[in-house]
N, C-alpha and C positions, 0 to 999 in steps of 0.2 A: 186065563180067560180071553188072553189079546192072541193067542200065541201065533194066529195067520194074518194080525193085523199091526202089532207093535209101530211099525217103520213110518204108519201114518198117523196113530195114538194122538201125537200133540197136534199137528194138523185138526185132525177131525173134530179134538176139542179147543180147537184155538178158540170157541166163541168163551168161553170161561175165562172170567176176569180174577184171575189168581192174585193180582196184586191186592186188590180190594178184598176178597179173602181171607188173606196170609195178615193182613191188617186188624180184619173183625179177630180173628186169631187169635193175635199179638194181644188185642184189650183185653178180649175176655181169659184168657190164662195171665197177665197180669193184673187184672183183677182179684184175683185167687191165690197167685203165686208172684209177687212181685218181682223177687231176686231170682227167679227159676232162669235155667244158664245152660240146662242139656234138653234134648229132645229128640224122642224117636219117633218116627213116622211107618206104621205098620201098614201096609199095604201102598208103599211109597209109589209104586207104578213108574215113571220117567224122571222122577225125582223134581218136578217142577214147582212144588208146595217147599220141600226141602232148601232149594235152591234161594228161596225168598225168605224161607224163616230162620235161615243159618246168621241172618244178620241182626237176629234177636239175639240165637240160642247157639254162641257160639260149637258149643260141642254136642252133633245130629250124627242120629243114624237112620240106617231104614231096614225095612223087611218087606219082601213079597216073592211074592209066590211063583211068578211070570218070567223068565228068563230072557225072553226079550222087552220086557218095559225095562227089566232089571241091567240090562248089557246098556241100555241108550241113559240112564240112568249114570250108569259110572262114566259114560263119557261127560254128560254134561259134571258130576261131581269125583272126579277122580281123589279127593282127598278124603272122601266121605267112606266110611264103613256102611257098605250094604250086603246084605245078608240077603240069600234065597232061602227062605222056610213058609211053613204053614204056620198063617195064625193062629190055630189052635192048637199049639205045640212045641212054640218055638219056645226057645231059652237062651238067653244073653250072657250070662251071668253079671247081669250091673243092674243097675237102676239107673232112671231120667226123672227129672224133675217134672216133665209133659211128656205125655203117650197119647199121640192123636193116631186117628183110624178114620181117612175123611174118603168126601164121595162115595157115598154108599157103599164102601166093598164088600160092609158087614151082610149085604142083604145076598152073597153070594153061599153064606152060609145054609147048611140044609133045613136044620131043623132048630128049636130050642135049646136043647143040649148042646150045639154045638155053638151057640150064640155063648152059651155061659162060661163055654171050653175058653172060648176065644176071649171074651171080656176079664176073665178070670188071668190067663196067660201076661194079659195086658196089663192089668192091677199090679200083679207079680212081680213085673219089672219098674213099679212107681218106687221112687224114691218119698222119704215122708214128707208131709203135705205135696204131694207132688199129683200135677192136673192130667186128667183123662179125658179126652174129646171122642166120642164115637159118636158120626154121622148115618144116621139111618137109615134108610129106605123108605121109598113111598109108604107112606097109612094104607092099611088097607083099606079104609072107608074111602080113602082119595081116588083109589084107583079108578081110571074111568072105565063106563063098561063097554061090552063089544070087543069088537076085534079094531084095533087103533092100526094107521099109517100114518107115518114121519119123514120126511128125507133133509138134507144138508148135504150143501157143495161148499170145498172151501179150493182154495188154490194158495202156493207158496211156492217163489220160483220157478221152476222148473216141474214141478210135482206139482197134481188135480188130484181130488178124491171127491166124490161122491159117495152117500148112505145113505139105502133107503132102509125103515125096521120097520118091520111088521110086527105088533104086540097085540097081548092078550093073557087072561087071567084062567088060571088051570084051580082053582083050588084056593092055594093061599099060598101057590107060584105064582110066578108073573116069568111069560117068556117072549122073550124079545129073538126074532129072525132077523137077522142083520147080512145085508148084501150090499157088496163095497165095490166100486167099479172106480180105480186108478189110474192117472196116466204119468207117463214122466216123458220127457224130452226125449231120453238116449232109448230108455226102453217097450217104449207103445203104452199098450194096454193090460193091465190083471185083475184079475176079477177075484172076489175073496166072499167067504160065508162065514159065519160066525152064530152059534146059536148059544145064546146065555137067557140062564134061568135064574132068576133072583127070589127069596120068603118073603112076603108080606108079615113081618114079623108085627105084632101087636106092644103098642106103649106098655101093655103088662109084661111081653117077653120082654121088650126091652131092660124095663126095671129090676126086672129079678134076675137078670144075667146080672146086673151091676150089686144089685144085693147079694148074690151068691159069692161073688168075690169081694163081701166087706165095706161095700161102697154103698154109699146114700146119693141117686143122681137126682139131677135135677132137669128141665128140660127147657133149651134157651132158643133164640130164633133161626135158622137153620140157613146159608145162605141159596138151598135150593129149594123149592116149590113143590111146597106137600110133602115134607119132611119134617124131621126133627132131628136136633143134637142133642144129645147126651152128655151131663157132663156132670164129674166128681170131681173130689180133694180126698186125697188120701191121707187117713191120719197116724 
């Protein structure tokens, strides 16, 4: 989904307060799971979530789908097992005690069916009593209407990025234009586009993806706006 933008991925989100995150995290899956000690992160992207909850859950892995979030990823964890697959398909052959899916990635899913493919797959590798965190995507009731514009400049070192995204709602898509204008020291200026389209998936799809794989979710505060988590105990 990054694949012409990877190299400035954690730049562009540096405003994301991962430590405080990685915290609300840590209570609520020991809340549930107190002694839980593995963790996989599906859609781990640069591995920045991972990096911070490895000092919970000593033994993490990851999966996603991006091969360049995925390469910047094993630089920051080279001891870490990451995997390139689709979450709607992948197989481990292990179980983890938590299977999180955070920052929306689920909302890049197409349809229902594949909401369930995907949560299903997830379930599959829980160990027993073992915690599920899937972070949702905007409500569709939340979404604003119109055609939206956004931008953010960050800078770090030697490296600038700017993003400006033009959004808007197709249906029960949500499509974000995304136009990236970079500078670095040694090499000028590049200019990058990126068109990502996210479901509006409904708290009903939500539910019944987790009910179809066994699971009773529940639905807890979400650390982004206008969202929901998702979250089960496997029994």
């Amino acid at each position: 989904m990054f694949e012409r933008t990877p190299h400035v991925y954690d730049l562009v989100y540096s405003f994301k307060d991962y430590d405080a995150e990685a915290r609300d995290l840590v209570s609520l899956i020991r809340e549930r799971n107190p002694g839980a000690s593995s963790l996989l992160d599906v859609a781990c992207g640069t591995g920045k979530h991972l990096e911070l909850l490895r000092a919970e859950f000593p033994d993490v892995g990851g999966v996603d789908l991006d091969d360049g979030l995925l390469a910047i990823a094993r630089e920051r964890l080279p001891d870490v097992p990451l995997v390139n697959a689709d979450m709607r398909t992948f197989g481990l052959g292990r179980t983890f005690d938590v299977v999180t899916c955070l920052f929306s990635a689920v909302g890049y899913l197409r349809d229902a069916d594949e909401l369930a493919r995907a949560t299903g797959r997830m379930a599959a590798h829980l160990a027993p009593g073992g915690v599920l965190v899937v972070d949702g995507w905007v409500r569709p009731d939340a979404w604003w209407p119109g055609t939206n514009v956004t931008a953010l400049a960050e800078t770090a070192g030697d490296v600038a990025v700017s993003r400006v995204v033009r959004s808007w709602r197709d249906g029960e898509r949500t499509v974000l234009d995304m136009r990236y204008l970079i500078a670095t020291a040694d090499d000028g200026f590049e200019q990058e586009q990126e068109l990502h389209e996210l479901t509006l998936f409904t708290d009903e799809e939500y539910r019944a993806a987790f009910v179809a794989a066994s699971l009773t979710p529940e639905v807890v505060r979400s650390p982004m706006k206008d969202r929901d988590r998702y979250v089960a105990v496997a029994t």
